[in-house]
C-alpha positions in Angstrom: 0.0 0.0 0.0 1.2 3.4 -1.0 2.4 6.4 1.8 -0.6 7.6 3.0 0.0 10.8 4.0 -2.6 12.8 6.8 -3.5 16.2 6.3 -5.4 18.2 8.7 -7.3 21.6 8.1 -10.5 23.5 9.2 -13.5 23.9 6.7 -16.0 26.1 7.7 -16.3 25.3 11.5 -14.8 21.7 11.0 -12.2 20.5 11.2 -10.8 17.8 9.2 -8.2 15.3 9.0 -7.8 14.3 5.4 -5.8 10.7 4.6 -4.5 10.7 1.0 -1.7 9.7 -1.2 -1.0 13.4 -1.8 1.8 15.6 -0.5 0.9 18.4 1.5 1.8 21.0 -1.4 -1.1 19.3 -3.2 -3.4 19.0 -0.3 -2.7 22.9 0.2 -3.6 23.7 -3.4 -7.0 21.8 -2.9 -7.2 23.4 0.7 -6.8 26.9 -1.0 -9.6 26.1 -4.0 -12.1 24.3 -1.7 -11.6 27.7 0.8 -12.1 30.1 -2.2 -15.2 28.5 -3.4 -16.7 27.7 -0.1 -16.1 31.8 0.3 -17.6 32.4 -3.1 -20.9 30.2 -2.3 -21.5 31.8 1.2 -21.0 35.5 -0.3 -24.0 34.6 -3.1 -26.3 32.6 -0.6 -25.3 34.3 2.9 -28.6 32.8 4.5 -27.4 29.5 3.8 -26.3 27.0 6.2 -22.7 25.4 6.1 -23.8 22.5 5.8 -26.0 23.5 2.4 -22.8 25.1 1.3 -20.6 22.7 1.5 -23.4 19.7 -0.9 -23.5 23.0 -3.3 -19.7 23.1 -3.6 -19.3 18.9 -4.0 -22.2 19.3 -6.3 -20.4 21.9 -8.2 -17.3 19.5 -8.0 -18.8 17.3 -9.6 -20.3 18.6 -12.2 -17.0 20.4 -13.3 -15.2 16.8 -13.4 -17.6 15.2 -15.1 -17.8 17.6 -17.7 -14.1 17.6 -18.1 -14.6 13.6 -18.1 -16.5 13.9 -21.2 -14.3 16.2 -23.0 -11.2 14.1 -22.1 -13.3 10.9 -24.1 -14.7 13.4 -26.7 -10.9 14.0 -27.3 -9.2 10.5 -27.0 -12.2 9.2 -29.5 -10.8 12.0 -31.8 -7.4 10.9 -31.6 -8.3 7.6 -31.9 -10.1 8.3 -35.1 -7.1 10.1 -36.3 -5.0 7.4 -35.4 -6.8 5.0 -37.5 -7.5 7.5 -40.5 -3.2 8.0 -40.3 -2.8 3.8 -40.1 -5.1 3.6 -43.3 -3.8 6.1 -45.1 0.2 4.8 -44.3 -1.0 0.7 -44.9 -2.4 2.5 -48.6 1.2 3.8 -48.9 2.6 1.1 -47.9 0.5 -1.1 -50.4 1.2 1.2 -53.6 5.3 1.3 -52.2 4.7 -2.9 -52.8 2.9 -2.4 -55.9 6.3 -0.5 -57.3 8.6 -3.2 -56.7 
């Protein structure tokens, strides 16, 4: 099993002890952004409850990941495609290279 490595930091009124195979530089960086949004949600919905906050910004997680997850296949189907349309086209080279010998 890898290092796990335990990171501890407050969210909202919690705090939290993360365990991940991340280094702490990381775990700051996704410290900093969770912080930032978190801040951004409670300054557009100041009534709301941390708790509310806090589903929002996983929600909102989520939805940016998967999106990204569909643009990473949208992009590896392209390549793929190219990939095959580059194979064809060097098999017909090869083929008419045959046909001169």
């Amino acid at each position: 099993m890898a290092n796990l490595n335990r990171y501890k930091f407050t969210f909202g009124s919690k705090q939290l002890t993360l365990t991940t195979e991340h280094d702490n530089l990381f775990m700051e960086e996704i410290e900093r952004i969770a912080q930032e949004k978190y801040k951004a949600l409670r300054e557009k919905m100041p009534t709301a409850d941390q708790e509310t906050l806090a589903l929002l910004l996983a929600i909102n997680a989520f939805s940016v990941q998967l999106t990204r997850e569909m643009a990473f296949e949208k992009t590896e189907a392209e390549l793929a495609s190219m990939k095959e349309k580059v194979l064809k086209k060097n098999v017909t080279l090869i083929d008419l290279d045959e046909l001169e010998d």
